[in-house]
C-alpha positions in Angstrom: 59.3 82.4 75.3 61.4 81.8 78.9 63.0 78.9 76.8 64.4 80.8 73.9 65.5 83.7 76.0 67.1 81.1 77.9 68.7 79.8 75.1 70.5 82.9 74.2 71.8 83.9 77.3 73.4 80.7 77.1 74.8 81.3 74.0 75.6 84.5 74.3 77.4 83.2 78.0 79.3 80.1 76.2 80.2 83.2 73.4 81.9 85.0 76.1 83.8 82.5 78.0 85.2 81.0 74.4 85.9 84.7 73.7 87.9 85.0 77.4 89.6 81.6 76.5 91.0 82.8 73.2 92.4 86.0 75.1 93.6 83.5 78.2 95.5 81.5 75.6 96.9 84.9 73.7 98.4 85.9 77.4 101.8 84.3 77.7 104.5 84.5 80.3 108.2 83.2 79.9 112.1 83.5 81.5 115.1 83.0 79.8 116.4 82.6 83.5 116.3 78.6 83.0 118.2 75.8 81.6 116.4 72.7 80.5 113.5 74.3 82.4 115.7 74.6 85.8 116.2 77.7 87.7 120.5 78.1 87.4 123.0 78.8 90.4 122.4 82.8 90.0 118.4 82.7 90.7 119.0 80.3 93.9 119.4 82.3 97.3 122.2 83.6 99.1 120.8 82.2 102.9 118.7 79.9 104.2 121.5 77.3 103.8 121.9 78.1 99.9 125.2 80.0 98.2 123.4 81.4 94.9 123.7 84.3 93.1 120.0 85.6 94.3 119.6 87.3 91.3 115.7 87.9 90.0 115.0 86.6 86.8 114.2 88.1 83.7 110.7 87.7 82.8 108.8 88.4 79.6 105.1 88.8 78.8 102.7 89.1 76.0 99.0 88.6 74.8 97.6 90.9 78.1 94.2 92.0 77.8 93.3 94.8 75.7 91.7 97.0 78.8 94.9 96.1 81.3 96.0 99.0 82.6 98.8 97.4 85.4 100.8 94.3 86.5 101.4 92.5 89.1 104.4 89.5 89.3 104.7 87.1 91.5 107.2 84.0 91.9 105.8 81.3 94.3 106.7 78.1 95.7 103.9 75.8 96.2 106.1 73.1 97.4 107.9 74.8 100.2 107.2 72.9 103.5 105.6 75.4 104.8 101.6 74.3 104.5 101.0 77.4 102.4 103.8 77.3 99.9 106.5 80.5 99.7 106.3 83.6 98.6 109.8 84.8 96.5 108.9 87.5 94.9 105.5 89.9 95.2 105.9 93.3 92.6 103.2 95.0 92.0 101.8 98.6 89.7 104.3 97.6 87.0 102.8 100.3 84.0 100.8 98.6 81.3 103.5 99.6 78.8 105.7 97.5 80.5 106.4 94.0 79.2 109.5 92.6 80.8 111.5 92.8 83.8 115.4 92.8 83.4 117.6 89.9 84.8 118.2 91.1 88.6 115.3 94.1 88.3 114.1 93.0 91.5 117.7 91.8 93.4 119.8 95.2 91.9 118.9 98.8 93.1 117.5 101.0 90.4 116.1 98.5 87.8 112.7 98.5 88.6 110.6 100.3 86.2 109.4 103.5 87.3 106.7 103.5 89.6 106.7 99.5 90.6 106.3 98.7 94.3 108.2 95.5 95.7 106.0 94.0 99.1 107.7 91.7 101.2 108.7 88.0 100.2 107.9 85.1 102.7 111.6 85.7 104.0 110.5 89.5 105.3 112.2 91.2 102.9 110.9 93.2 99.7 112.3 92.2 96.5 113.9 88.8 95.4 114.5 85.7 97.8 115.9 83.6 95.4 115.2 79.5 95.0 116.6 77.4 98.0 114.4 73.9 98.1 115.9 71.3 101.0 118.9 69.1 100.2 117.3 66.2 98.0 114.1 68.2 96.7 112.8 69.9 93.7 110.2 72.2 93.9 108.3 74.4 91.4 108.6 77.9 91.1 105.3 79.3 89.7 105.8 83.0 87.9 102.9 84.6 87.3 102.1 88.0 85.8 98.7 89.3 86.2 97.0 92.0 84.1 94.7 94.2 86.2 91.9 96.8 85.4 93.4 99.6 87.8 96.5 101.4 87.6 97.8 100.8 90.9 97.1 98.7 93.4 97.1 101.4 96.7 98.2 98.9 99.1 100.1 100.0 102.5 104.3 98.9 101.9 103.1 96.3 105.0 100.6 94.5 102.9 101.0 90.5 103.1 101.4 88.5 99.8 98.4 87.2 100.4 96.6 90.3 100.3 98.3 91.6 96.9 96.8 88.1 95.6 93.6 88.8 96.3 93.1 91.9 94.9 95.3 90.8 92.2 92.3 88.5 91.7 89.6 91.5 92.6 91.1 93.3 89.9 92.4 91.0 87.4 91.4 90.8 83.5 93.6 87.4 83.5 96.9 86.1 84.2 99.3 84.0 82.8 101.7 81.4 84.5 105.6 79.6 83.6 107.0 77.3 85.9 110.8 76.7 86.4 112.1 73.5 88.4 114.5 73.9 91.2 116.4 71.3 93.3 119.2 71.2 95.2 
């Protein structure tokens, strides 16, 4: 009897995680703010030894989970020589009925959708540090969008990047990830 009750609780278990799979697969993030899957002049920074344009890029998303009721976005260097990557970008309690963020939503005042909160980039800023690898590297620039369960986050303006990950990750129904190349 402990064997076939066993044996549907692993089914049913193996029914749900193909089930979360299919929905993981369905979630889909992507930015016409590349060329040949490079991050151009305008997304690079303005500082840190860098002249760009330090414009945020546009970012599209579709496939969230059914029950997602905010967003979070993030853009994130994992390559920055830092021991714990970068943080460029950190924008949280975007509405569920959002999908997209406009070219330079997060780098231009007033094109943030209503009720988004921008937390400080690795720089000490809010809103957009743009790409700036050093001279003879390329590094990736990970943009992810996570759906979340809650409507807002309710995290203090001070609150690290780390700390919107993790409850990014204590909240999230999924997330879904583009990377776009840099180099300099």
């Amino acid at each position: 009897m402990k064997i076939v009750s066993l044996c549907h609780t692993l089914i049913a278990g193996l029914a749900l995680s193909a089930s979360l799979s299919a929905q993981a697969a369905d979630f889909k993030v992507e930015t016409d703010s590349q060329l040949d899957g490079r991050f151009p002049n305008a997304q690079f920074a303005n500082g840190f030894g860098c002249q760009g344009g330090n414009v945020s890029p546009h970012i599209r998303w579709q496939g969230a989970p059914a029950d997602t009721k905010s967003f979070v976005v993030t853009v994130y260097d994992p390559d920055a020589p830092t021991g714990s990557g970068w943080w460029h970008w950190v924008l949280a309690d975007l509405p569920a009925s959002v999908h997209e963020l406009a070219l330079g939503a997060g780098s231009e005042p007033g094109k943030l959708p209503a009720g988004a909160v921008q937390f400080k980039h690795d720089g000490g800023q809010a809103g957009y540090l743009g790409a700036c690898p050093p001279v003879g590297q390329t590094h990736r620039y990970v943009i992810t969008v996570h759906a979340l369960k809650v409507d807002k986050l309710e995290l203090p303006a001070s609150a690290s990047p780390a700390l919107v990950g993790f409850m990014s990750y204590v909240n999230g129904l999924g997330k879904a990830s583009t990377t776009v190349l840099a180099g300099r």
